[in-house]
C-alpha positions in Angstrom: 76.8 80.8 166.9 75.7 83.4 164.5 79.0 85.0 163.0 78.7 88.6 161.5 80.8 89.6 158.4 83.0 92.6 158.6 84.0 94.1 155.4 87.8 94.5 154.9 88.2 98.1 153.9 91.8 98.3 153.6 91.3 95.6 150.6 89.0 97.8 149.3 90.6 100.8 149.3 93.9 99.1 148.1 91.7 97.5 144.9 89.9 100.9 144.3 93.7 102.2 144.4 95.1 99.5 142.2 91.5 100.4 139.8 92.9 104.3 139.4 96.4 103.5 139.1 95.7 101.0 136.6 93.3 104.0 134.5 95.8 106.6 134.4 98.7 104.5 133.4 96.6 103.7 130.4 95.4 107.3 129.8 99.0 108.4 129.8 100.6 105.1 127.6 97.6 105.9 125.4 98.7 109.8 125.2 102.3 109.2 124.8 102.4 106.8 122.2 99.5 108.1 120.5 97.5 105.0 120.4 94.0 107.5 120.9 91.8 107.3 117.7 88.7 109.4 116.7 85.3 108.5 115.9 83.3 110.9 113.4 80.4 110.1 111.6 80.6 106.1 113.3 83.7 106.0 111.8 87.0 105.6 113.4 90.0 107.7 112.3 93.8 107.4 113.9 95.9 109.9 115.0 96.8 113.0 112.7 94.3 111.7 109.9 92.2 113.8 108.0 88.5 113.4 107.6 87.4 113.2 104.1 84.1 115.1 104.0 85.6 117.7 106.3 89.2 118.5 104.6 90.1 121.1 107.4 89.3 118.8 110.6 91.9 116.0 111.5 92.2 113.6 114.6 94.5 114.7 117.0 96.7 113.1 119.7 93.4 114.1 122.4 91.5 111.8 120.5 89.6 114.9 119.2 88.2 116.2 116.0 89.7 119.6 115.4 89.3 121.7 112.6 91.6 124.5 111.9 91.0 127.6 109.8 93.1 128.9 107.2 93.8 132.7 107.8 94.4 134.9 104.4 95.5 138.6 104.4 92.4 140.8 104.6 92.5 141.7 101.0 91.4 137.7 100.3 88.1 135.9 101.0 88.7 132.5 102.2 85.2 131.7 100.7 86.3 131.9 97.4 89.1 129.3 97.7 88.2 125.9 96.7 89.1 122.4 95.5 86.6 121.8 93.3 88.1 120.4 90.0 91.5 120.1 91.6 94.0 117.1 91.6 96.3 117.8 94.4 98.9 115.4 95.1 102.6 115.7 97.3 106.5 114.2 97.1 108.8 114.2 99.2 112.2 115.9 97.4 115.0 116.2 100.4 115.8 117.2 104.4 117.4 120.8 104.5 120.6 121.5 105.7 119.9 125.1 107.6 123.4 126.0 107.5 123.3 125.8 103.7 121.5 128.7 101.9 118.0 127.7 100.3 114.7 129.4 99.0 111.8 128.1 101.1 109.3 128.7 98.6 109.4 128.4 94.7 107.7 127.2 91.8 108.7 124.5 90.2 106.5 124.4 86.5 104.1 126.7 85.7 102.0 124.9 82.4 98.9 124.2 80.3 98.7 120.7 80.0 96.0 118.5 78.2 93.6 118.6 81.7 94.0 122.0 82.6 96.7 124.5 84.0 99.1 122.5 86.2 101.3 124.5 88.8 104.3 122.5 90.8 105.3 124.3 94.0 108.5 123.7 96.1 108.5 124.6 99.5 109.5 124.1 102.9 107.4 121.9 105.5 108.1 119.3 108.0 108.2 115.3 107.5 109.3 112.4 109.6 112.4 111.1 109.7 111.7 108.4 107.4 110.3 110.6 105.1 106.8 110.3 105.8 104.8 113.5 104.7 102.4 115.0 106.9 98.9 115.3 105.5 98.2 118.1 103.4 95.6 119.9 101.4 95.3 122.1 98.0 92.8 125.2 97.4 92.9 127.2 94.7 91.1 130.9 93.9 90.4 132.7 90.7 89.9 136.0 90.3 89.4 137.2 86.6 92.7 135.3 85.2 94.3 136.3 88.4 95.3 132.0 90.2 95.9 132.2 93.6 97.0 128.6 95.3 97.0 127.6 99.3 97.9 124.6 100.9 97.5 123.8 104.7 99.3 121.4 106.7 99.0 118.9 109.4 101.7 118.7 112.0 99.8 117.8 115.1 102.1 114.3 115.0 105.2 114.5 116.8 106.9 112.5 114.5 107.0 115.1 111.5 109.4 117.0 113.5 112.5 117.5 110.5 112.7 120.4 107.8 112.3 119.2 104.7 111.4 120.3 101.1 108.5 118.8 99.5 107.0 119.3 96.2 102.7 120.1 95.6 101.5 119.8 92.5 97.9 121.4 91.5 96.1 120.5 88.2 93.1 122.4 87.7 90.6 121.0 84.9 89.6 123.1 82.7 91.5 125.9 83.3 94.1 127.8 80.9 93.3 131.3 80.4 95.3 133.0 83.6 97.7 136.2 83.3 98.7 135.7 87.0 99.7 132.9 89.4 100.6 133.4 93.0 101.1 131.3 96.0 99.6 131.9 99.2 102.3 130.1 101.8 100.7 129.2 105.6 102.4 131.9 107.0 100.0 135.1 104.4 103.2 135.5 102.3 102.1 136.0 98.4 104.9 135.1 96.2 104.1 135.4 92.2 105.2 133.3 90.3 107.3 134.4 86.6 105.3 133.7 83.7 104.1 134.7 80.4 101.2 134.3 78.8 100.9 133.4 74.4 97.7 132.3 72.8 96.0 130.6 75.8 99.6 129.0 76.4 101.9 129.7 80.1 105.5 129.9 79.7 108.0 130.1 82.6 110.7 132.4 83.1 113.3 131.5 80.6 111.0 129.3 78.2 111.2 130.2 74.2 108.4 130.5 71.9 107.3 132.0 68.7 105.2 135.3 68.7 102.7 137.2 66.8 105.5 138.6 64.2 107.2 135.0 64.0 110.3 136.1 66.0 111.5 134.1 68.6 110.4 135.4 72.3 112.1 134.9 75.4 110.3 134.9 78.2 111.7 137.2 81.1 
């Protein structure tokens, strides 16, 4: 006697089911703990990482290249920003207390060194809790011996989620003749920075030298 086969279709439902459930509780653990990594260029990249020919674009929680634009007060050109001849590099210095009174933006040295002109800014971002520092990025634009500098900032990880201070310093090579240095802060705020300018040498507020008449000069 010839039996005939029946499929089971509840088992199959309940396995294609089991199948989905099984996808989108990956999708989401994935998502949550940001396990999700990018692939540019054939190579892979985690999460909040920048890409190193593209210093704009990072890898997002999505899994995604994104690259974010930097916007600048009309009366700028973002085309003439660069980071050609630039050694940018970023500390840590504390967490801010926000019921204590504190400038979110100042420079901390302003000076000719034997490189170049080397500018230290202070200034209010985000880091982790453990004081990781998110990834950031110096430009810099000149404009007769007018220096303007820029960072921007990657905070597309959760986990930099606590005000901090940190401190970005920018060595330009081969440059010392400037009358002017300004900062350009993420949010189109220019604040200039209190200098003066002797023989080819940048003084801060405050700082002594000896001028053309061999007095002593202060500068203010």
């Amino acid at each position: 006697m010839n039996r005939k086969w029946h499929p089971n279709w509840l088992v199959f439902f309940t396995f294609a089911l089991f199948v989905s459930a099984l996808g989108t509780f990956i999708t989401t653990f994935r998502d949550q703990f940001g396990l999700k990594k990018c692939v540019y260029g054939g190579i892979e990249y985690e999460v909040g990482q920048s890409i190193p020919d593209e210093p704009r674009c990072f890898c997002n929680e999505k899994g995604e290249v994104v690259c974010e634009e930097i916007e600048i007060e009309s009366s700028l050109d973002i085309a003439d920003f660069t980071n050609e001849d630039l050694d940018f590099s970023t500390s840590f210095l504390n967490f801010v207390d926000i019921d204590t009174p504190f400038e979110d933006m100042r420079f901390g040295e302003v000076s000719t060194v034997g490189k170049g002109l080397k500018v230290v800014v202070e200034r209010l971002s985000f880091c982790s809790v453990d004081e990781e520092l998110p990834p950031q990025i110096g430009y810099y634009s000149i404009s007769g011996e007018q220096l303007q500098l820029k960072t921007t900032t990657n905070l597309l990880p959760r986990r930099f989620n606590s005000e901090c201070m940190v401190s970005n310093t920018f060595l330009i090579h081969g440059l010392s003749e400037v009358t002017k240095v300004s900062y350009v802060s993420e949010d189109n705020r220019i604040i200039d920075a209190n200098i003066c300018v002797f023989n080819g040498r940048v003084y801060n507020k405050g700082d002594a030298f000896v001028g053309d008449n061999g007095e002593v000069v202060v500068c203010e």
